[in-house]
N, CA, C and O atoms as a printed pandas DataFrame, in Angstrom:
     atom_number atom_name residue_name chain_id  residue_number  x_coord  y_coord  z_coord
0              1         N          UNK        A               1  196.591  151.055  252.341
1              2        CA          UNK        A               1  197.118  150.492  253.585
2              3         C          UNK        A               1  195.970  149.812  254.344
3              4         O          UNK        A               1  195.058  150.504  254.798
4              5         N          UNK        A               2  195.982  148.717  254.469
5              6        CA          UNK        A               2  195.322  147.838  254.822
6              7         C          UNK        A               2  195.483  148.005  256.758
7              8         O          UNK        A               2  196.609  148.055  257.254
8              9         N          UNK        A               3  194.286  148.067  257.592
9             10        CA          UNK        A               3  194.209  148.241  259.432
10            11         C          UNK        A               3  194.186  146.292  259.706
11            12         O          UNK        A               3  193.633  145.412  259.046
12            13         N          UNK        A               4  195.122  146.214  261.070
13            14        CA          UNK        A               4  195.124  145.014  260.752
14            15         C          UNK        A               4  194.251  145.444  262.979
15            16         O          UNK        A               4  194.537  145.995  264.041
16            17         N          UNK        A               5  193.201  144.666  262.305
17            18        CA          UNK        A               5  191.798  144.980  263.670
18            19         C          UNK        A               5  192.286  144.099  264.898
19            20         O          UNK        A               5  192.245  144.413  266.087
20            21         N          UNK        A               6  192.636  143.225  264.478
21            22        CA          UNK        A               6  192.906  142.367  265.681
22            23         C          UNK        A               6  194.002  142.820  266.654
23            24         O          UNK        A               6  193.856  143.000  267.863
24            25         N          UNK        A               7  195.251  142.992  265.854
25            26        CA          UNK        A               7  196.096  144.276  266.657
26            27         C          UNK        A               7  195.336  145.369  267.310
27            28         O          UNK        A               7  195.282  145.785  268.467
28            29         N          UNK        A               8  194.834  145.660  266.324
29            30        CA          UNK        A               8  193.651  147.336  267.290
30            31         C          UNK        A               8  192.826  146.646  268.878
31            32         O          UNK        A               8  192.700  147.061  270.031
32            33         N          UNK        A               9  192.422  145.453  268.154
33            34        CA          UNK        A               9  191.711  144.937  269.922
34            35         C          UNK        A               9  192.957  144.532  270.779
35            36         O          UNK        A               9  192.854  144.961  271.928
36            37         N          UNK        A              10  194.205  143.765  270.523
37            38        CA          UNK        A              10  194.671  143.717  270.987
38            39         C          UNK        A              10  195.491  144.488  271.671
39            40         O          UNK        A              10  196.419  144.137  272.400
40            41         N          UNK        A              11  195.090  145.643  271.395
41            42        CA          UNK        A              11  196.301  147.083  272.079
42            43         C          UNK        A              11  195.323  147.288  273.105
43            44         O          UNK        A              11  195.563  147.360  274.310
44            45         N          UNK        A              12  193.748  147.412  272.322
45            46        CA          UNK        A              12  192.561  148.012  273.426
46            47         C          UNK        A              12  192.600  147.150  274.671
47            48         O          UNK        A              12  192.760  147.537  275.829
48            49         N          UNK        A              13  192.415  145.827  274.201
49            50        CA          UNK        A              13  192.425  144.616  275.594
50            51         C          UNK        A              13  193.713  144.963  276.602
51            52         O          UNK        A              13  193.353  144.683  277.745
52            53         N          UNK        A              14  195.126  145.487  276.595
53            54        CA          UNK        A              14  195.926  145.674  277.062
54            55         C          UNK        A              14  195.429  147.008  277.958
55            56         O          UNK        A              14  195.416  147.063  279.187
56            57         N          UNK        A              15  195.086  147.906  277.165
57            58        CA          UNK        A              15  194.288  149.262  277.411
58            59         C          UNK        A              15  193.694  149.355  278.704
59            60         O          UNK        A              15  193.933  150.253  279.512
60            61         N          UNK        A              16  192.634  148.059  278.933
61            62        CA          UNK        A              16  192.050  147.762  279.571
62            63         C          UNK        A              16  191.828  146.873  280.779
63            64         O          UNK        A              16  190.796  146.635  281.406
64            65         N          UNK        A              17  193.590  146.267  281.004
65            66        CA          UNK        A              17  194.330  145.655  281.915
66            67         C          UNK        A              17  193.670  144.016  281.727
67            68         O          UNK        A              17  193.439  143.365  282.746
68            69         N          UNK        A              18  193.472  143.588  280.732
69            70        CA          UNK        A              18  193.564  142.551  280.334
70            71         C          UNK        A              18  194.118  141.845  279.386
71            72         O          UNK        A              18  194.153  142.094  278.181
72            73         N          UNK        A              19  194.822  140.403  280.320
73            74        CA          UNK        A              19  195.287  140.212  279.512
74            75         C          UNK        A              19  195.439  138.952  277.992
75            76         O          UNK        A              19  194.431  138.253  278.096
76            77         N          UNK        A              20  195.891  138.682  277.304
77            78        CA          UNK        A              20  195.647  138.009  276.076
78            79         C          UNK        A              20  196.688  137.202  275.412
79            80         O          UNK        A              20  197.770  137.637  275.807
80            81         N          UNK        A              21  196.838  136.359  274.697
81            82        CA          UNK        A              21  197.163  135.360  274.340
82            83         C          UNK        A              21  197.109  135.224  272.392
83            84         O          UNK        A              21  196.098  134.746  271.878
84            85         N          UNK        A              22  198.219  135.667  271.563
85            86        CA          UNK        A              22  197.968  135.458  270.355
86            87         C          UNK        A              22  197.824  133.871  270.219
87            88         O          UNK        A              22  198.654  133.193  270.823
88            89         N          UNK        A              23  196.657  133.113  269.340
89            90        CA          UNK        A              23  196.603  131.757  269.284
90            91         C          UNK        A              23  196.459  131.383  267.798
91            92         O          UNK        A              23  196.426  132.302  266.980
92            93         N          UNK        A              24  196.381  130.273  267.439
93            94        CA          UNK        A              24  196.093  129.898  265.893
94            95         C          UNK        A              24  194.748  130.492  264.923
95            96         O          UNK        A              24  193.644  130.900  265.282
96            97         N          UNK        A              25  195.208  130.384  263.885
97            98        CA          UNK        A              25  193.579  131.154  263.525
98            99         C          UNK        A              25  192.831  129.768  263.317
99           100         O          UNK        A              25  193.066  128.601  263.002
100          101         N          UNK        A              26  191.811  130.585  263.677
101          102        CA          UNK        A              26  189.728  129.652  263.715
102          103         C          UNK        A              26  190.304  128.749  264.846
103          104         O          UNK        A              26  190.285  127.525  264.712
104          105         N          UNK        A              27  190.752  129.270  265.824
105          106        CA          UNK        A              27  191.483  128.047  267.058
106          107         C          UNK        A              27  191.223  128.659  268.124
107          108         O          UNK        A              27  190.505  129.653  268.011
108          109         N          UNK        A              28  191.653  128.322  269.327
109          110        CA          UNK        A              28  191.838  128.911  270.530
110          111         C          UNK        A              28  192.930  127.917  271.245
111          112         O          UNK        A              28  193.099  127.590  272.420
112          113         N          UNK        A              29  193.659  127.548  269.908
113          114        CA          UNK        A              29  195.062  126.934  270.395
114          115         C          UNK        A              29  196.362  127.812  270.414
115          116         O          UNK        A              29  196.565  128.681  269.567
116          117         N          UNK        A              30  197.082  127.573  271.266
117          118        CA          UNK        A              30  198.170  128.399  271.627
118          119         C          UNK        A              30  199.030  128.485  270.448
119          120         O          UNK        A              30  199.063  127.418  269.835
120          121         N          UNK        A              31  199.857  129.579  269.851
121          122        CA          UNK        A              31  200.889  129.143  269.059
122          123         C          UNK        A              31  201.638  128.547  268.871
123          124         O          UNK        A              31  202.309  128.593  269.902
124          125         N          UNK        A              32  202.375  127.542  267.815
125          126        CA          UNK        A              32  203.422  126.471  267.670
126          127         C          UNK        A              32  204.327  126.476  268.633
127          128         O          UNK        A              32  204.897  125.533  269.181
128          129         N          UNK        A              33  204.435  127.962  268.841
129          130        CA          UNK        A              33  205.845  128.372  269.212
130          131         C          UNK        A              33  205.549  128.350  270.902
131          132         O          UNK        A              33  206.513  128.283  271.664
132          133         N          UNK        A              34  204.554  128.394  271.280
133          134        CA          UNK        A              34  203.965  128.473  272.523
134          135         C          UNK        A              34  203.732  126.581  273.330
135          136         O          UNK        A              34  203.445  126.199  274.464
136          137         N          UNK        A              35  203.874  126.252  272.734
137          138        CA          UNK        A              35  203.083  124.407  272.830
138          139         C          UNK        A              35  204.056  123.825  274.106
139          140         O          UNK        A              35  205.272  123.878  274.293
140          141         N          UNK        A              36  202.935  123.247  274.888
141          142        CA          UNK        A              36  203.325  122.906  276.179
142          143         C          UNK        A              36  203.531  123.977  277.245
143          144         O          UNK        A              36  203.832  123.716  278.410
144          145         N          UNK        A              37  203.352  125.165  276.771
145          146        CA          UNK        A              37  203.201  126.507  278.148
146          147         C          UNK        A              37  201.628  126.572  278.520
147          148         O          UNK        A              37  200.611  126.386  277.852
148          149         N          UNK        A              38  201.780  126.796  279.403
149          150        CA          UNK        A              38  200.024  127.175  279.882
150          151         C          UNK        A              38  199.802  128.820  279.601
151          152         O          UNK        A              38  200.680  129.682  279.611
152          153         N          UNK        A              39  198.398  128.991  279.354
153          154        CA          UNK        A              39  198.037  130.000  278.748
154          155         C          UNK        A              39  198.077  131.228  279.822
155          156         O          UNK        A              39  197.812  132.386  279.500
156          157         N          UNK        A              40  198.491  130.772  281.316
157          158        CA          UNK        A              40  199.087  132.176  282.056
158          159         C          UNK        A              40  200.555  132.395  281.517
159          160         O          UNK        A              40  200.976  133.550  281.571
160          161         N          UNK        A              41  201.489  131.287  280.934
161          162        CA          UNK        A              41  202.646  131.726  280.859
162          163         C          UNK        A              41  202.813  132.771  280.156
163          164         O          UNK        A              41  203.553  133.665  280.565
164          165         N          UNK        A              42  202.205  132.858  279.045
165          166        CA          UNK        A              42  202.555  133.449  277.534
166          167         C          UNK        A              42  201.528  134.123  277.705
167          168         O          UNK        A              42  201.170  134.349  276.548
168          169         N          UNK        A              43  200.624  134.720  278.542
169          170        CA          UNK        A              43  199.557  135.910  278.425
170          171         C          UNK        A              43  200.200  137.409  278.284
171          172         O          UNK        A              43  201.223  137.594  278.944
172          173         N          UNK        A              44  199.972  137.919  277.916
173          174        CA          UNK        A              44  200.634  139.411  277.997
174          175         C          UNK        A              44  199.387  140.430  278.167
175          176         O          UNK        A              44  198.202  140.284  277.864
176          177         N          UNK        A              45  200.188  141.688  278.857
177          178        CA          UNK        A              45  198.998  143.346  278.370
178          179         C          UNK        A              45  200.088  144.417  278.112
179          180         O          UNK        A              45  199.979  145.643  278.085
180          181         N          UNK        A              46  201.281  143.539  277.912
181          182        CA          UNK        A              46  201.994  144.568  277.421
182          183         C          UNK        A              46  201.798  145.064  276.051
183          184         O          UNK        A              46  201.660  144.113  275.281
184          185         N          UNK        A              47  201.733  146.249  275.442
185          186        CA          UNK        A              47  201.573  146.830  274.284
186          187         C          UNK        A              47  202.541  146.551  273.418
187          188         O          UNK        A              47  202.227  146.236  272.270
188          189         N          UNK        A              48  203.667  146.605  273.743
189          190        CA          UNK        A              48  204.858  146.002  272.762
190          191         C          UNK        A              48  205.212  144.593  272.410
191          192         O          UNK        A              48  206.022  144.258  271.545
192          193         N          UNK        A              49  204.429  143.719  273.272
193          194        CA          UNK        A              49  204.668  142.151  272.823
194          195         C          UNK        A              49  203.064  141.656  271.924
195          196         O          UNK        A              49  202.898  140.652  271.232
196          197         N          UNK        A              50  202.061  142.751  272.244
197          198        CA          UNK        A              50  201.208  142.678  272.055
198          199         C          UNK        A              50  201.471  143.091  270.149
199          200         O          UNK        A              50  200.925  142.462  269.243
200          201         N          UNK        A              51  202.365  144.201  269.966
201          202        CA          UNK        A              51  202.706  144.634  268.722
202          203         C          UNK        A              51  203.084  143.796  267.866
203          204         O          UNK        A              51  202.824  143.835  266.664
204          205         N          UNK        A              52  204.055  142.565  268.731
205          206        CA          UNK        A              52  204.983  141.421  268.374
206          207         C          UNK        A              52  204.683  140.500  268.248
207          208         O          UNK        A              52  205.335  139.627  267.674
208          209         N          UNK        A              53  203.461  140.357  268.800
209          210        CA          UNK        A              53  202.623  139.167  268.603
210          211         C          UNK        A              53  201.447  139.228  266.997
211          212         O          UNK        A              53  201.119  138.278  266.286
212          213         N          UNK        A              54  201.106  140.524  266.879
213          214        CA          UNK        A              54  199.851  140.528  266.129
214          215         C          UNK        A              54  200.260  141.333  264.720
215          216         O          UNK        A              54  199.896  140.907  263.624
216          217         N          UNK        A              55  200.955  142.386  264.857
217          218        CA          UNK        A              55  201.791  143.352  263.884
218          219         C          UNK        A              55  202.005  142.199  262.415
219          220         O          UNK        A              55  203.041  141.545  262.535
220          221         N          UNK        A              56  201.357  141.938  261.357
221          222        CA          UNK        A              56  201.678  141.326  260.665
222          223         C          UNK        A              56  200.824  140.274  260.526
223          224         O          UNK        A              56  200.668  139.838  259.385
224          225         N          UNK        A              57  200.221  139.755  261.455
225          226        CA          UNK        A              57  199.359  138.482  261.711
226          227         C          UNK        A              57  197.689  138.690  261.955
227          228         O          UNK        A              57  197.044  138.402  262.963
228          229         N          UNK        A              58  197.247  139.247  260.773
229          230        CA          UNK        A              58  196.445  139.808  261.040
230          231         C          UNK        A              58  194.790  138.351  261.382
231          232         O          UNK        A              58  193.665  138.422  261.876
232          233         N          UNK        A              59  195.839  137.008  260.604
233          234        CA          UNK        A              59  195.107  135.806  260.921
234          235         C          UNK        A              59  194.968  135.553  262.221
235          236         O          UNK        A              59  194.023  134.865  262.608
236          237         N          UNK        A              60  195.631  135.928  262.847
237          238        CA          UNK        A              60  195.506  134.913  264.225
238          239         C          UNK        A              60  194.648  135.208  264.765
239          240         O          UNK        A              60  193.917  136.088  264.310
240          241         N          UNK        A              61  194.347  134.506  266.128
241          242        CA          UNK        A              61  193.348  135.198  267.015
242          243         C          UNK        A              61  193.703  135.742  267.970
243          244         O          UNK        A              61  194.889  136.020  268.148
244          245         N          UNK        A              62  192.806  136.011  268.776
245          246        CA          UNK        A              62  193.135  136.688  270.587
246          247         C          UNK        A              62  192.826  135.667  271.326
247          248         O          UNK        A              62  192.001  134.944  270.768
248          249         N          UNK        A              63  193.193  135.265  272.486
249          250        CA          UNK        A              63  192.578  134.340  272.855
250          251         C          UNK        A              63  192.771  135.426  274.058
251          252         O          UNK        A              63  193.792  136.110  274.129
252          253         N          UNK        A              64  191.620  135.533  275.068
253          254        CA          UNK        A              64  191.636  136.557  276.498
254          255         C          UNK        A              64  191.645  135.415  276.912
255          256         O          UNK        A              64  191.246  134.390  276.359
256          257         N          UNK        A              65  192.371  135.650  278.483
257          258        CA          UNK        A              65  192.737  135.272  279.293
258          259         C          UNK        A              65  191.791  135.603  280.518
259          260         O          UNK        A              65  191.886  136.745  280.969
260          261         N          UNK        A              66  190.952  134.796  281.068
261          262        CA          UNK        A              66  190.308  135.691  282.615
262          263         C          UNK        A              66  190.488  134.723  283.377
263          264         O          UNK        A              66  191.133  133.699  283.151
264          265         N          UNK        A              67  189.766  135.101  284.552
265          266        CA          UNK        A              67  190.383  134.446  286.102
266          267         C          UNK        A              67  191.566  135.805  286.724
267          268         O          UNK        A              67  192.128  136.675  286.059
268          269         N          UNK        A              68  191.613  135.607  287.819
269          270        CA          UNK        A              68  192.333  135.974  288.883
270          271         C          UNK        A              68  193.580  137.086  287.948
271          272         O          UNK        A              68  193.887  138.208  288.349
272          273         N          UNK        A              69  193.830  136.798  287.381
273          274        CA          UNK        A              69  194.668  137.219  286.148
274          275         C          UNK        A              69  194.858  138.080  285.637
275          276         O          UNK        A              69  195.903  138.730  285.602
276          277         N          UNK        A              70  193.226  138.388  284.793
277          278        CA          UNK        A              70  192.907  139.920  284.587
278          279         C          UNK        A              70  192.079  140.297  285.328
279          280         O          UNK        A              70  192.055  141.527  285.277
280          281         N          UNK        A              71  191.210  139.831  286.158
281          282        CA          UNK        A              71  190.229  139.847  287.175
282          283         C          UNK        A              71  189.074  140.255  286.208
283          284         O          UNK        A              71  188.715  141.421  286.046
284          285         N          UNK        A              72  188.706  139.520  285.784
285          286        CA          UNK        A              72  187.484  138.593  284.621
286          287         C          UNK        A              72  187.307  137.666  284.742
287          288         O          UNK        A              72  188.079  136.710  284.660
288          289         N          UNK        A              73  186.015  137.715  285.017
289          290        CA          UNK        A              73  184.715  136.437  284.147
290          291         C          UNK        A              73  184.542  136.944  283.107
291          292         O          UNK        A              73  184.573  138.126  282.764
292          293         N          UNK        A              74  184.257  135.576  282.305
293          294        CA          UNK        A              74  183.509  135.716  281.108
294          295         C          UNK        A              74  182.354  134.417  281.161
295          296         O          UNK        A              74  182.416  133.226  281.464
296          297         N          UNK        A              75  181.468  135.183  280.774
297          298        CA          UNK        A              75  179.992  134.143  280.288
298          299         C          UNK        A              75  180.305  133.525  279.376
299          300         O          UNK        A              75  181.445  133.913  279.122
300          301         N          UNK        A              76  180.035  132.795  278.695
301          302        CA          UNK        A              76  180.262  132.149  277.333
302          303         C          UNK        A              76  178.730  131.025  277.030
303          304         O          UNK        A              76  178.621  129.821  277.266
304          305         N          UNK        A              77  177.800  131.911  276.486
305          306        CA          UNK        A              77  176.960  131.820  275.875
306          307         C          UNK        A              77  176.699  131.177  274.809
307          308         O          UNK        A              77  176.303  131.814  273.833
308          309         N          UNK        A              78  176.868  129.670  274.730
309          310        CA          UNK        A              78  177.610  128.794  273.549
310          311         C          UNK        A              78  175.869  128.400  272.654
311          312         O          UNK        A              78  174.748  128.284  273.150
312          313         N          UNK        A              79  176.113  128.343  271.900
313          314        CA          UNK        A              79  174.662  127.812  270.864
314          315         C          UNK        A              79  175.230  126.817  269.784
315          316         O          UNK        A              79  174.569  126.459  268.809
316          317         N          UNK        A              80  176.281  126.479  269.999
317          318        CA          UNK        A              80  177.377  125.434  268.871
318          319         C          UNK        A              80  176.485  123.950  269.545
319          320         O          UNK        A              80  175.877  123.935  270.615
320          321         N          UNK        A              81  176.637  122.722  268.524
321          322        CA          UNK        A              81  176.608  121.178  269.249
322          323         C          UNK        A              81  175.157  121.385  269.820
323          324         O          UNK        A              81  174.844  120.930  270.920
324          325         N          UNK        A              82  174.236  122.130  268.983
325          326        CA          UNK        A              82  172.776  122.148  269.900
326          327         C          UNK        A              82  173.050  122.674  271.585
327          328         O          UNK        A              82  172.291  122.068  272.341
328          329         N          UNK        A              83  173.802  123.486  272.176
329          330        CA          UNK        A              83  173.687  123.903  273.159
330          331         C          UNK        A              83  172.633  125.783  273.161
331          332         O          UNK        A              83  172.811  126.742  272.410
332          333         N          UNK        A              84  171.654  125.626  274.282
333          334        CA          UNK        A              84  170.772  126.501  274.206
334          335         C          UNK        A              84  171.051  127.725  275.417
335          336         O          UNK        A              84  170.430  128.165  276.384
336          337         N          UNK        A              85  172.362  127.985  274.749
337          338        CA          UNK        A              85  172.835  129.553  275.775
338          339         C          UNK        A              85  171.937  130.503  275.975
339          340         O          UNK        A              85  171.450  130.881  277.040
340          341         N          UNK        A              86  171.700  130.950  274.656
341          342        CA          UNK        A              86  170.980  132.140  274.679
342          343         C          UNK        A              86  169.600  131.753  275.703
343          344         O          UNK        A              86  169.490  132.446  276.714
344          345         N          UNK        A              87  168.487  130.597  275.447
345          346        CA          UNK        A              87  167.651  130.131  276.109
346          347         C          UNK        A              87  168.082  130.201  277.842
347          348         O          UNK        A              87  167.300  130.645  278.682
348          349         N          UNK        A              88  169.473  129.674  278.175
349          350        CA          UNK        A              88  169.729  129.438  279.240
350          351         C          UNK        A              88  169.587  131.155  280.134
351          352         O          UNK        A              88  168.975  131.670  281.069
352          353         N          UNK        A              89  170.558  131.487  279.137
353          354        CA          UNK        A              89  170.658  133.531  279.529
354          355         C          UNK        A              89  169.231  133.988  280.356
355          356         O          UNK        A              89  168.907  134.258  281.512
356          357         N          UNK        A              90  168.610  133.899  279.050
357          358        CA          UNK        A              90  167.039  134.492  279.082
358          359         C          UNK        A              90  166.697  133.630  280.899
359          360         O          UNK        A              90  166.661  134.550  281.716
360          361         N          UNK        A              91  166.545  132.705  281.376
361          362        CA          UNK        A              91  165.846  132.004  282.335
362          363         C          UNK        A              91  167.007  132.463  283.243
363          364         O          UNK        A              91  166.553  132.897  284.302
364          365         N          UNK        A              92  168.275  132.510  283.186
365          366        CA          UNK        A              92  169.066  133.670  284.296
366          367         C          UNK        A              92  168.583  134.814  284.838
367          368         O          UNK        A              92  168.282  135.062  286.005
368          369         N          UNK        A              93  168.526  135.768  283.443
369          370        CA          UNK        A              93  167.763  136.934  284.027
370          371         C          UNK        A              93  166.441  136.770  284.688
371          372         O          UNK        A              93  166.175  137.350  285.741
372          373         N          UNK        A              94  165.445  135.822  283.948
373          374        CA          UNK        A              94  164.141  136.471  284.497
374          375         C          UNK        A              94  164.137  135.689  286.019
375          376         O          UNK        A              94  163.117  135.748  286.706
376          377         N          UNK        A              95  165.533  134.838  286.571
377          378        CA          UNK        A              95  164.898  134.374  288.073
378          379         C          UNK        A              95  165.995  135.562  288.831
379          380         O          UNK        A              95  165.723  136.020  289.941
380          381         N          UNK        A              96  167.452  136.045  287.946
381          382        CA          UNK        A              96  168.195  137.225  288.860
382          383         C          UNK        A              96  168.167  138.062  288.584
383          384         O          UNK        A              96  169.060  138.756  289.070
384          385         N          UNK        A              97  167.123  138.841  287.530
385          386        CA          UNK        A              97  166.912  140.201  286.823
386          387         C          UNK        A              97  168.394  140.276  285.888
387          388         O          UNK        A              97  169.340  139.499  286.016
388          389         N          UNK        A              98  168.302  141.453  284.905
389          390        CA          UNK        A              98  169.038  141.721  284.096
390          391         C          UNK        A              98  170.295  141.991  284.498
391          392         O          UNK        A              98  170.566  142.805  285.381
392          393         N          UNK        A              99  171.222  141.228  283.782
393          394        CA          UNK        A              99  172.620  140.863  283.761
394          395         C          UNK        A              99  173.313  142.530  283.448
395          396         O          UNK        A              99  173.243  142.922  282.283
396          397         N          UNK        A             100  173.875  143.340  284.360
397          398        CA          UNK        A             100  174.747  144.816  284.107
398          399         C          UNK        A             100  175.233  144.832  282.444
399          400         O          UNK        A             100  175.687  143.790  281.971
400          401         N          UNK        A             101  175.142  145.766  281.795
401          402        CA          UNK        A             101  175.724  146.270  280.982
402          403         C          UNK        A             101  177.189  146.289  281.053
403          404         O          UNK        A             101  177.896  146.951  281.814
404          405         N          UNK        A             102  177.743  144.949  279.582
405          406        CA          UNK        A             102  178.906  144.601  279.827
406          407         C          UNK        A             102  179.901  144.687  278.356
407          408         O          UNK        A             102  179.411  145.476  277.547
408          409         N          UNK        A             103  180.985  144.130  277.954
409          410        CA          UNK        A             103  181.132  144.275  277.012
410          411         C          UNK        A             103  180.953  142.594  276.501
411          412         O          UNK        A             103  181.451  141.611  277.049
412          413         N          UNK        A             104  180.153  142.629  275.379
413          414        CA          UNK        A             104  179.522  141.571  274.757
414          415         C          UNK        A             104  180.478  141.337  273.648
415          416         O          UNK        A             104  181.007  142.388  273.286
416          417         N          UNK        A             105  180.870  140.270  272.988
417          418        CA          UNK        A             105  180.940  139.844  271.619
418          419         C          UNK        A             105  180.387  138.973  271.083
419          420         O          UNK        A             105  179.831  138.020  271.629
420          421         N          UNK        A             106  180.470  139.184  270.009
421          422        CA          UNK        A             106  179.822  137.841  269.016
422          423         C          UNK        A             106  180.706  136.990  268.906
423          424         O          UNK        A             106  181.815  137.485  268.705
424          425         N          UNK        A             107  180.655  135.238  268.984
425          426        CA          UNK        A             107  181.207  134.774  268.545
426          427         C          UNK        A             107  181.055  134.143  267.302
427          428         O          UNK        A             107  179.879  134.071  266.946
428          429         N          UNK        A             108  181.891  133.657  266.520
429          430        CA          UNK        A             108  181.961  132.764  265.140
430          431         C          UNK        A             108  180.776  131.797  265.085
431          432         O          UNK        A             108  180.029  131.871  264.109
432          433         N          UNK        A             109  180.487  130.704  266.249
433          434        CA          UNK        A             109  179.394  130.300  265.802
434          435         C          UNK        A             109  177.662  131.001  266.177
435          436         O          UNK        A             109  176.667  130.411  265.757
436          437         N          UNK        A             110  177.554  132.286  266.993
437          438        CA          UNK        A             110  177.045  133.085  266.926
438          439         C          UNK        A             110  176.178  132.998  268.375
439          440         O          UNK        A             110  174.967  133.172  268.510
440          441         N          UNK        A             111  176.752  132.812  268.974
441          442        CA          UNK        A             111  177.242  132.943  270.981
442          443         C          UNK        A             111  177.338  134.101  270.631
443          444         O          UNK        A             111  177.171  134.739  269.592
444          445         N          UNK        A             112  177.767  134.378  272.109
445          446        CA          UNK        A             112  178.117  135.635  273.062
446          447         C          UNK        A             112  179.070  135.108  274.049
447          448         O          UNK        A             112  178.758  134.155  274.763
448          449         N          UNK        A             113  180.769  135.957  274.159
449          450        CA          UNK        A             113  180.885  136.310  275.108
450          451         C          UNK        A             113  180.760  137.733  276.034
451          452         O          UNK        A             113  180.845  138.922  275.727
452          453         N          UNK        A             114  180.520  137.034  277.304
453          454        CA          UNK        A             114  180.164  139.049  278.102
454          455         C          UNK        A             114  181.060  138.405  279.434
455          456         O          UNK        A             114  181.102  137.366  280.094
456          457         N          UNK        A             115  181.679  139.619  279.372
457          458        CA          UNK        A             115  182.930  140.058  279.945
458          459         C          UNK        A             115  182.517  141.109  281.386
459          460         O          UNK        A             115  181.849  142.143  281.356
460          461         N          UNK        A             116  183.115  140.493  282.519
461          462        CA          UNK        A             116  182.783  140.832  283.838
462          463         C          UNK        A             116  184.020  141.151  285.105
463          464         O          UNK        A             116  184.608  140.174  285.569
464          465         N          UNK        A             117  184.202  141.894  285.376
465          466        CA          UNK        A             117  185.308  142.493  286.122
466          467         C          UNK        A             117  184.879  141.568  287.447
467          468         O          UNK        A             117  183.749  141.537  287.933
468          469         N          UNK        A             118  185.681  141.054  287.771
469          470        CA          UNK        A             118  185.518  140.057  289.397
470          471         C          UNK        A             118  185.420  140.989  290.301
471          472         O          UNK        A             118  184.504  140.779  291.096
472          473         N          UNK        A             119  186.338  142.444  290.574
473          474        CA          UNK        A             119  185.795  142.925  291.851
474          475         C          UNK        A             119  186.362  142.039  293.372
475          476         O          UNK        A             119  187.407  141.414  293.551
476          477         N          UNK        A             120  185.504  142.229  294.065
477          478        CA          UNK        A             120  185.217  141.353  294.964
478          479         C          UNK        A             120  184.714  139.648  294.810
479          480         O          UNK        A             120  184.632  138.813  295.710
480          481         N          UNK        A             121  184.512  139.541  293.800
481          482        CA          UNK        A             121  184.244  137.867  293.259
482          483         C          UNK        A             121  185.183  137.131  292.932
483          484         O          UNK        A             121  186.115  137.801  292.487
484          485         N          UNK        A             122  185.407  135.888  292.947
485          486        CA          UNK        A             122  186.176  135.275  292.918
486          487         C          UNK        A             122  185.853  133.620  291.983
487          488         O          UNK        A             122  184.751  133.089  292.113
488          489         N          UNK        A             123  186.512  133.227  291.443
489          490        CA          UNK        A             123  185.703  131.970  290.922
490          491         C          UNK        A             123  186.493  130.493  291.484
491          492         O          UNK        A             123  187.722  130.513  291.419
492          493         N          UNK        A             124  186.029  129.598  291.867
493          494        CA          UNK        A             124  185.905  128.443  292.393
494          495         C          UNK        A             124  185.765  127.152  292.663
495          496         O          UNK        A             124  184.981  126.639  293.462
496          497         N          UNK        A             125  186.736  126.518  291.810
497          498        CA          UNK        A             125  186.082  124.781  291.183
498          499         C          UNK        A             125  184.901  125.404  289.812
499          500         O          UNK        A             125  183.845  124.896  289.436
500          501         N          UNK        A             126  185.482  126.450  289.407
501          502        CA          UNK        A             126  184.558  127.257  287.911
502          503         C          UNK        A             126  183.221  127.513  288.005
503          504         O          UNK        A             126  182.421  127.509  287.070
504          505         N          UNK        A             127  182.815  127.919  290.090
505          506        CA          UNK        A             127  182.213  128.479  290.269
506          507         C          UNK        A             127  182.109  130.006  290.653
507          508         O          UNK        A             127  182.824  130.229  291.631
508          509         N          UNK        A             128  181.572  130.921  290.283
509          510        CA          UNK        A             128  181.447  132.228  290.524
510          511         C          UNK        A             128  181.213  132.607  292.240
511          512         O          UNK        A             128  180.129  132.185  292.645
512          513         N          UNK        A             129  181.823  133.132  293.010
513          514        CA          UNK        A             129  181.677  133.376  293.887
514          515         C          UNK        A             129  181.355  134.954  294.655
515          516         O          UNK        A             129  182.557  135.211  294.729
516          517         N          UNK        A             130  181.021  135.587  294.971
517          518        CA          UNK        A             130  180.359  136.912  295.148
518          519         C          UNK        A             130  180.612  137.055  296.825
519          520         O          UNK        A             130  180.027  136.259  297.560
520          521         N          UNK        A             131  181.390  137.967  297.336
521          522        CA          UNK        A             131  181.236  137.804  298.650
522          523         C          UNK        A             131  180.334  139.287  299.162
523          524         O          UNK        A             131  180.416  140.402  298.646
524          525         N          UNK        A             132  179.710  138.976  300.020
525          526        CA          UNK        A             132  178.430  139.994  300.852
526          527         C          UNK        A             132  179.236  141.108  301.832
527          528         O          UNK        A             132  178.595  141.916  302.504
C-alpha cells in the first residue's frame, strides 16, 4: 500500500488553519476544473474536500494560499532565472538579525519557502506591514 504524502500535508496544512488549493502537477496552476475562479474561491482547510481533492491524486500539487486568508506570509526565496534569494536572505538578516524559527520548505528549483503567521501584520500593495 502505497502513502499518498501530499494528502498527508494536505490534511496537516488544514490542521494548521491554513488554507490550500489542489493545482496541476509541476504547476501552480489551478485545476481544469477550477479555470477562471480565483484562488480564494476554491481554497479549502476543510479535511474532507481536502480528502476529495488529493485522495487518489497523488500528482498534483498544493498550492497554499496566504494573505489575510490564512493569516500568512510567505517568503519565497527564489534562486530560479539567476535570482539571488538566498544572497538576498543572508543581507536581511545581518541588517534585521535572524529571521524566527519558521516552517521552511524546499522548493523544486531549490528556494525556500518560510511560512509566517501575520498576527498583528498585515500586507499591503505586497508590502509587509507590522503595526507597533
Amino acid at each position: 500500500m502505497s502513502t499518498n504524502l501530499v494528502l498527508e500535508h494536505a490534511l496537516w496544512y488544514a490542521q494548521q488553519g491554513i488554507y490550500v488549493n489542489a493545482v496541476q502537477p509541476n504547476s501552480k496552476a489551478l485545476l481544469a476544473e477550477n479555470k477562471g475562479k480565483s484562488v480564494f474561491e476554491t481554497a479549502t482547510r476543510d479535511p474532507a474536500e481536502s480528502e476529495r481533492l488529493f485522495a487518489g491524486h497523488p500528482e498534483r500539487n498544493i498550492g497554499v494560499v496566504p494573505g489575510p486568508h490564512s493569516d500568512l506570509a510567505i517568503l519565497d526565496v527564489d534562486v530560479k532565472n539567476g535570482c539571488r534569494g538566498r544572497e538576498a536572505l543572508a543581507v536581511l538578516e545581518a541588517c534585521c538579525g535572524p529571521l524566527p524559527r519558521t516552517l521552511r520548505e524546499e522548493t523544486p528549483s531549490g528556494g525556500q519557502h518560510l511560512f509566517f503567521r501575520l498576527g498583528e501584520a498585515r500586507i499591503s500593495n505586497g508590502k509587509l506591514m507590522v503595526n507597533d
